[in-house]
C-alpha angles and dihedrals in degrees: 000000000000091000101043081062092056089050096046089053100053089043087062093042083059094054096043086062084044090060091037087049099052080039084072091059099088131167107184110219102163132295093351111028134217107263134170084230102104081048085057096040083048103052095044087051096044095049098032097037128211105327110032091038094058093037080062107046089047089061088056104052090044083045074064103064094054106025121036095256098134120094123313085359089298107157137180147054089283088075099055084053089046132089094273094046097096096053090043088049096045087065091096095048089051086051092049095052091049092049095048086047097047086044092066094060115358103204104029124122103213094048083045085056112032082053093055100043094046076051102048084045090055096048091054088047115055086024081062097046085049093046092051096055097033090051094027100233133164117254092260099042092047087043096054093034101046091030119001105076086035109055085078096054095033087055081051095043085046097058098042098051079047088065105025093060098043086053089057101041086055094051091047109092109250091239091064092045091056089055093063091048092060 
């Protein structure tokens, strides 16, 4: 037992740099840009469920406030107070939801999906209630600016999270994937 821990640790730890890693891919569009993070929040809680996938994404939001992680290196508490904080905390709700919805069928598409896309929803909407008052924006600009320009591209990233990461649980021996379930 002890070393299924360890390894489900350092599994965690691995998918906390992935996240940190598609956090570095940045198109600057205005106020939010446009990352690879919620891909990478999507895949880690789609392939390490509830618990373990919001065990890593909280390493790596805590990894922010220390080493520059966050989108384009950006790095300490003031981010998560900034315009951008409320999508960047909602991650682990996003994860949450993913991993409730993949534990109800591993390996089903349409749980896989359905999780990613409500996840994706929740992180555009309280990152878009946060944006309005930290930037103190109107309704409609904040709208347009936290949620408008991304459904599109978080419906993309979703389903492709969705796929990518059943590819990869079904290419994962199932003893290793036992170990992360303990």
């Amino acid at each position: 037992m002890k070393n299924s821990k360890i390894y489900q640790i350092i599994i965690a730890a691995l998918f906390a740099s992935l996240i940190a890693i598609l956090a570095q891919i940045v198109f600057p569009i205005g106020t939010v840009p446009v990352t690879l993070q919620t891909l990478g929040v999507g895949i880690t809680a789609s392939i390490l469920g509830r618990k373990l996938g919001v065990l890593s994404i909280g390493i790596y939001i805590l990894l922010g406030l220390i080493f520059p992680v966050y989108a384009g290196g950006s790095m300490g508490i003031h981010v998560w107070f900034g315009p951008t904080g409320g999508f960047l905390l909602s991650f682990l709700l996003m994860g949450w939801i993913i991993g409730y919805f993949t534990s109800k069928n591993d390996d089903s598409i349409i749980f896989t999906l359905m999780g990613n896309i409500l996840g994706a929803f929740a992180v555009l909407f309280i990152g878009t209630i946060w944006l309005k008052f930290a930037a103190s924006l109107d309704w409609k600009t904040a709208f347009i600016a936290g949620a408008g320009v991304f459904i599109p591209i978080e419906l993309g990233k979703s389903v492709l999270s969705s796929f990518v990461a059943l590819s990869v649980k079904r290419a994962i021996p199932e003893k290793y994937l036992l170990k992360l379930k303990n």
